[in-house]
C-alpha positions in Angstrom: 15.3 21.3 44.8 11.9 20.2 43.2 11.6 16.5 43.0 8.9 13.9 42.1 8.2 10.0 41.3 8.3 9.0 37.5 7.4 5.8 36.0 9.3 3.7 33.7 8.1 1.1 31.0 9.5 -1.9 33.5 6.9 -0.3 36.0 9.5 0.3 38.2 9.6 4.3 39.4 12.7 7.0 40.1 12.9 9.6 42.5 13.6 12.4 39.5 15.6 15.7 40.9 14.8 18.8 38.8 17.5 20.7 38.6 15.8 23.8 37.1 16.1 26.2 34.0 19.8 27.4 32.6 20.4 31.0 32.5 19.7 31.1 29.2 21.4 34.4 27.7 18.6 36.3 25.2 19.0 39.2 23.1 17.1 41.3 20.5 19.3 41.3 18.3 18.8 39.3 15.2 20.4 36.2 13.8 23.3 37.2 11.1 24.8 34.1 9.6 21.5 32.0 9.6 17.8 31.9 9.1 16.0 30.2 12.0 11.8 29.2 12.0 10.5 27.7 15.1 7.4 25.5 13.7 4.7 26.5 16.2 1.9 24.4 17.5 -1.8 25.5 18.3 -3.0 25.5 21.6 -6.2 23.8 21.9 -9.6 25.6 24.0 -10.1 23.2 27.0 -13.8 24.1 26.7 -14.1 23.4 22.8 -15.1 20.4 21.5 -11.5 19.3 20.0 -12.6 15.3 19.8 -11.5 13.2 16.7 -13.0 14.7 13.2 -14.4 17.9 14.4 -13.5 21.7 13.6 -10.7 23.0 15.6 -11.2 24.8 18.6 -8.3 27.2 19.3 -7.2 29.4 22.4 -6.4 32.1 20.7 -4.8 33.8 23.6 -2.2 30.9 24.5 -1.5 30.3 20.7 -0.5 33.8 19.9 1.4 34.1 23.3 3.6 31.3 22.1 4.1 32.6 18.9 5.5 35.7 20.9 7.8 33.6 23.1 9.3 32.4 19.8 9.6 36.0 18.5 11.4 36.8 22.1 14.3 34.3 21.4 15.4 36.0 17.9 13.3 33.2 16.0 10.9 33.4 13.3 7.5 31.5 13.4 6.7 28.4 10.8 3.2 29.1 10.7 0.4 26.4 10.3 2.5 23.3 9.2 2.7 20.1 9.9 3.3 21.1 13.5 0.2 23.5 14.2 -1.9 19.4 13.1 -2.4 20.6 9.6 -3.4 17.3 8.1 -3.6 16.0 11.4 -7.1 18.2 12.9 -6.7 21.8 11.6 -9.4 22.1 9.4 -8.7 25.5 6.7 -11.1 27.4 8.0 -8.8 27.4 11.5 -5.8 27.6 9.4 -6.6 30.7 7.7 -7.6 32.1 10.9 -4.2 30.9 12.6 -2.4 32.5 9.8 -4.5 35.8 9.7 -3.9 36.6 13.4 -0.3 35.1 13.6 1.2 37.4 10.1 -0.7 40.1 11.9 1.4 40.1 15.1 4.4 39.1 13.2 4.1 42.8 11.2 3.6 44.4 14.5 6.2 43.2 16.5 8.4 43.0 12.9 9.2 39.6 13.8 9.6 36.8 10.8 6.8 34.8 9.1 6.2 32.3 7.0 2.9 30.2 6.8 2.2 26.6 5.0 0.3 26.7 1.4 -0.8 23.3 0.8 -3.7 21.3 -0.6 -5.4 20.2 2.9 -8.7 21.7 2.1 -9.6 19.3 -0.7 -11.7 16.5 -0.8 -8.9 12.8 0.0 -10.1 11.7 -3.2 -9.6 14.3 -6.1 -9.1 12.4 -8.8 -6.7 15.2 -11.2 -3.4 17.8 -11.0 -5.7 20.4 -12.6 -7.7 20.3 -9.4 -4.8 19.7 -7.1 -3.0 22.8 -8.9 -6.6 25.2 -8.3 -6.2 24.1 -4.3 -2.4 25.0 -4.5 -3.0 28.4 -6.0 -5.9 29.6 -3.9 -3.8 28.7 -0.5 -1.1 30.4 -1.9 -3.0 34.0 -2.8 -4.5 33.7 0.5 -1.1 33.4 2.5 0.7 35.9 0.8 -2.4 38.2 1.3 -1.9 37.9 4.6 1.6 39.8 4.3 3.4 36.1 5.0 6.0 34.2 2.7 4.8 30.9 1.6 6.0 27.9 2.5 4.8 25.5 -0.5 4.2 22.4 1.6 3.8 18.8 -0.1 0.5 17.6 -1.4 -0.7 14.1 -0.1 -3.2 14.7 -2.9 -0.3 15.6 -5.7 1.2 12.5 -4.3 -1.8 10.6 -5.4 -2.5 11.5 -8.5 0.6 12.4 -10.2 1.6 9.6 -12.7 5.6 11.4 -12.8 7.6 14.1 -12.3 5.9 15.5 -15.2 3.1 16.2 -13.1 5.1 17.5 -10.4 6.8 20.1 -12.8 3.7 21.7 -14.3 2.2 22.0 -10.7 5.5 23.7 -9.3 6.2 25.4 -12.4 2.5 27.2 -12.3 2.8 27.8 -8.5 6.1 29.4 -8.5 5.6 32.0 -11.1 2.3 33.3 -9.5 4.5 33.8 -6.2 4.3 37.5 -5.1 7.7 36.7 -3.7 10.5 34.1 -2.9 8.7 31.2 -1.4 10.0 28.1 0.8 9.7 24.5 -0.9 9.0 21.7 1.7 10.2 17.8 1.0 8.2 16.0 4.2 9.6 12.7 4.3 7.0 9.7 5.1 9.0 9.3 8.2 6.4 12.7 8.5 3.9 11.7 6.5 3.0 7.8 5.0 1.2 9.8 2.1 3.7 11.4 0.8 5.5 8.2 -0.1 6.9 8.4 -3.8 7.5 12.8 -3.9 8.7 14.4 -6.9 7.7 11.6 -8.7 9.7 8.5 -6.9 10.4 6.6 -4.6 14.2 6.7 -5.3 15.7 9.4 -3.4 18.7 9.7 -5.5 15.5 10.3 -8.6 13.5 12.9 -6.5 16.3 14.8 -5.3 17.0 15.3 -8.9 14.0 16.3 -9.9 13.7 18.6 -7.1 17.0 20.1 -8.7 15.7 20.5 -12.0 12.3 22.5 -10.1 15.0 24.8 -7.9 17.0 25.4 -11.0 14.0 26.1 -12.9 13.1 28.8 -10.6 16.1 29.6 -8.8 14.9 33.3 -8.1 11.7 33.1 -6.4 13.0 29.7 -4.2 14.1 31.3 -1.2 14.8 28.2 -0.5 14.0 24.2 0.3 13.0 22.9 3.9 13.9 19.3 3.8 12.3 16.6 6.6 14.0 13.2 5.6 16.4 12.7 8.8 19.1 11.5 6.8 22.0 14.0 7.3 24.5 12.8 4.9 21.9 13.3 1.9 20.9 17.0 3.2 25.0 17.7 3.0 24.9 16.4 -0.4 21.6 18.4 -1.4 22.6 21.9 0.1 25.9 21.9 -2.0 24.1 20.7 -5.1 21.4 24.1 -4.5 22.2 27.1 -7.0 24.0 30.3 -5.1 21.2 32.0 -2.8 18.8 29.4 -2.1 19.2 27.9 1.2 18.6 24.2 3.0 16.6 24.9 5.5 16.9 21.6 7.8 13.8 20.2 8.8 16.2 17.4 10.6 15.2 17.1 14.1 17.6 13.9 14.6 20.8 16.0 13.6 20.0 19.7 13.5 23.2 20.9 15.6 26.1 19.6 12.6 23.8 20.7 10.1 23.2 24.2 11.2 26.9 24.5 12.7 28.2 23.5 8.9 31.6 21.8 7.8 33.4 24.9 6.7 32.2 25.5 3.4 28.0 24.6 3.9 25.7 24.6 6.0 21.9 24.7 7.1 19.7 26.6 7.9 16.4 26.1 10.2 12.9 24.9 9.8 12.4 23.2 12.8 9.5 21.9 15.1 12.1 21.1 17.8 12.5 24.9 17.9 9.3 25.2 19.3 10.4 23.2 22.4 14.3 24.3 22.8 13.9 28.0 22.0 15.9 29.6 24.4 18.6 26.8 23.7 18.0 27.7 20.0 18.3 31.2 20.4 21.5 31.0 22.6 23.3 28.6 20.5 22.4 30.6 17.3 23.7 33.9 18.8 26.9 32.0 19.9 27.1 31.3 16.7 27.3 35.2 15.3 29.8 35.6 18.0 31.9 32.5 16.3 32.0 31.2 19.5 31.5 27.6 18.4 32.1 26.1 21.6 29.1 28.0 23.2 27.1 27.2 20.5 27.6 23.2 21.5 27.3 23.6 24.9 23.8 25.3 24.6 22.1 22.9 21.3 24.0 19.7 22.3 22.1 19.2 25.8 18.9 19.7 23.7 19.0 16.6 21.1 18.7 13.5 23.2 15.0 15.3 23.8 14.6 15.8 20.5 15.3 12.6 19.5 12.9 11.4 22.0 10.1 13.8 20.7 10.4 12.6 17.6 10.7 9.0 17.8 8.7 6.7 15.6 5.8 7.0 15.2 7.4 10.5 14.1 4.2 12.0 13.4 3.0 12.3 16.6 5.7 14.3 17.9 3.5 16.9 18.0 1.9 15.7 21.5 5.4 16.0 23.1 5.4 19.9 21.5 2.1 20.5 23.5 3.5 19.1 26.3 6.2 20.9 27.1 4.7 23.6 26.4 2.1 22.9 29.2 5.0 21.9 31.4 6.6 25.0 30.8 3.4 27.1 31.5 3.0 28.3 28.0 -0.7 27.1 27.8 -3.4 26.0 30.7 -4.0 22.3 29.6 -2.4 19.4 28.1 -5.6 19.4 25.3 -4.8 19.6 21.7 -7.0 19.6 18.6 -8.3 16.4 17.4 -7.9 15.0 21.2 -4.0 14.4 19.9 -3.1 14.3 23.9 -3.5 10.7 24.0 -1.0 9.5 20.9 2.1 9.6 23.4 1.9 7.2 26.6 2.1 8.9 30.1 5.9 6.8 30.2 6.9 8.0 27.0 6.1 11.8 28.7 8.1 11.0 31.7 11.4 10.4 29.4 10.5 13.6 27.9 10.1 15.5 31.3 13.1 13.7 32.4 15.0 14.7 29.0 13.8 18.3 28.8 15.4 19.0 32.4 18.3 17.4 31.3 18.7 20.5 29.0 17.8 22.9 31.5 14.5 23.7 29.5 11.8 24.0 32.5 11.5 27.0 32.9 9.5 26.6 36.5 10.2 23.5 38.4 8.2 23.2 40.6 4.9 23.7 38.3 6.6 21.1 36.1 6.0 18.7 38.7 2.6 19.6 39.9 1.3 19.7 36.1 3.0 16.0 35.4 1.7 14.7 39.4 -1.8 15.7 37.9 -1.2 13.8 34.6 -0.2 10.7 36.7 -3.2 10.9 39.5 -5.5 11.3 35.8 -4.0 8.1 34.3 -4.2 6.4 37.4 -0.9 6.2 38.6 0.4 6.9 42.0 2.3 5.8 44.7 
């Protein structure tokens, strides 16, 4: 059995056992009683210059090899959101490269797609919804002419300038009758993103779920459906009941996914997830346990997998996407623990060993004993050893 030294906070250290990967089960097969996305992260080029401000510089190799491993476990790829740094150091000229080569692949391997249509490209400070609306539709034609559905994600700059839901209507409205075909809506909550403080026109959630209603209802037939990011599971129950027949909640709830995606009987969720990324042979398990209506299996493969995800995603919950990268590195899906926009440093070297600690827990690594080469390097960089 692999084993190494891990710090704690206290700066005290444990002798950590790893206990290696489970024998995940994996099929071909795809899902048949839900729809699952795995949000996929880029992999950064070690040799680019991916500091603070400048363009992205991707591995395009290790990127699209991830995207693959997804594919393998019966998922579908959430391409170029929040997770793959948009916002956060993917500049659009990356992006629409990232989504080019990624729908590309997808139609090859006739794996599920669908990429982020948002507003990122424009200036912080535009100043009017006519020009916010322009940004919206020229992402938008370009994603769907990449043979991708469109996920419609939120707008810091909508969330600027709009003065109410007016504004938030005629945007929507516009966008949604252009659609080629049915598109994903995406509610990020500010747990996600600060900027988007005050969505669909107020800070009231009981007000912008409302008013998301009336946009749904609006359109009910091009909304495949809504991918909602608020980690509050008792107002995604409510809102997936309250959706018209056909469109479905696709849970963006990294905090509670397993209840939501298992259901009560009579609703349930589907998945949007960046957690997905990390679990997916869990995910994929669990989800064909699921088909089987085998709901015991289901819990014993997704269950294992949340304390980790909780982790991931603890506050500040936007950075979550540094624990992403590295288990992927861990895992020996890409070379280095470098991301785009030098995002490698936003998660302490003790908040990674709870994560290493947390992912083996699960049975997610899939190679122990590069596991805890890659994380003894980490240490010896920071400067710890004993």
């Amino acid at each position: 059995m692999t084993s190494l030294d891990v710090p704690r906070a206290d700066g005290t250290w444990d002798r950590l056992e790893l206990r290696g990967p489970r024998d995940w089960p994996t099929t071909t097969i795809p899902f048949t009683t839900r729809v699952a996305f795995g949000a996929a992260h880029v992999v950064a080029d070690p040799l680019g210059d991916n500091v603070p401000g400048a363009p992205a510089v991707v591995d395009w190799e290790s990127t699209l090899a991830f995207r693959r491993h997804l594919f393998a476990h019966g998922l579908g790829v959430a391409e170029a959101m929040d997770t793959a740094q948009r916002g956060m150091g993917l500049d659009w000229a990356t992006t629409q490269e990232l989504i080019r080569r990624s729908a590309g692949q997808a139609a090859e391997l006739g794996a599920r797609i669908a990429s982020g249509a948002g507003t990122d490209h424009l200036s912080p400070d535009v100043s009017s919804v006519d020009e916010v609306l322009a940004g919206y539709e020229q992402q938008l034609e370009f994603v769907e002419s990449t043979g991708s559905q469109a996920i419609i994600m939120a707008s810091r700059q909508l969330a600027r300038v709009a003065t109410g839901f007016d504004d938030y209507a005629r945007v929507y409205d516009r966008l949604l009758r252009q659609a080629e075909r049915p598109v994903i809506l995406h509610w990020l909550g500010t747990a996600f993103d600060p900027a988007l403080a005050g969505y669909w026109g107020s800070d009231d959630v009981d007000v912008a779920t409302k008013n998301l209603l009336t946009v749904i209802a609006d359109h009910a037939d091009v909304v495949d459906g809504v991918k909602v990011s608020l980690l509050d599971a008792d107002h995604e129950k409510a809102l997936r009941a309250a959706l018209p027949e056909g469109v479905r909640l696709y849970t963006g709830d990294d905090f509670n996914y397993p209840e939501l995606i298992k259901g009560d009987g009579t609703h349930h969720s589907d998945a949007l997830l960046g957690i997905f990324a990390a679990i997916a042979p869990a995910a994929g398990a669990a989800l064909h346990a699921l088909d089987d209506g085998d709901a015991a299996a289901y819990d014993s493969y997704l269950e294992p997998t949340l304390p980790l995800a909780r982790h991931v995603f603890a506050a500040p919950t936007y950075y979550y996407k540094t624990g992403i990268a590295f288990l992927a590195w861990l895992s020996g899906h890409q070379p280095g623990f470098t991301m785009v926009g030098g995002l490698q440093s936003a998660r302490s070297v003790v908040h990674l060993a709870e994560t290493l600690r947390l992912a083996d827990a699960a049975g997610l690594l899939p190679d122990p004993d590069l596991a805890a080469q890659r994380f003894g390097s980490l240490l010896a960089t920071a400067g710890l050893t004993r």
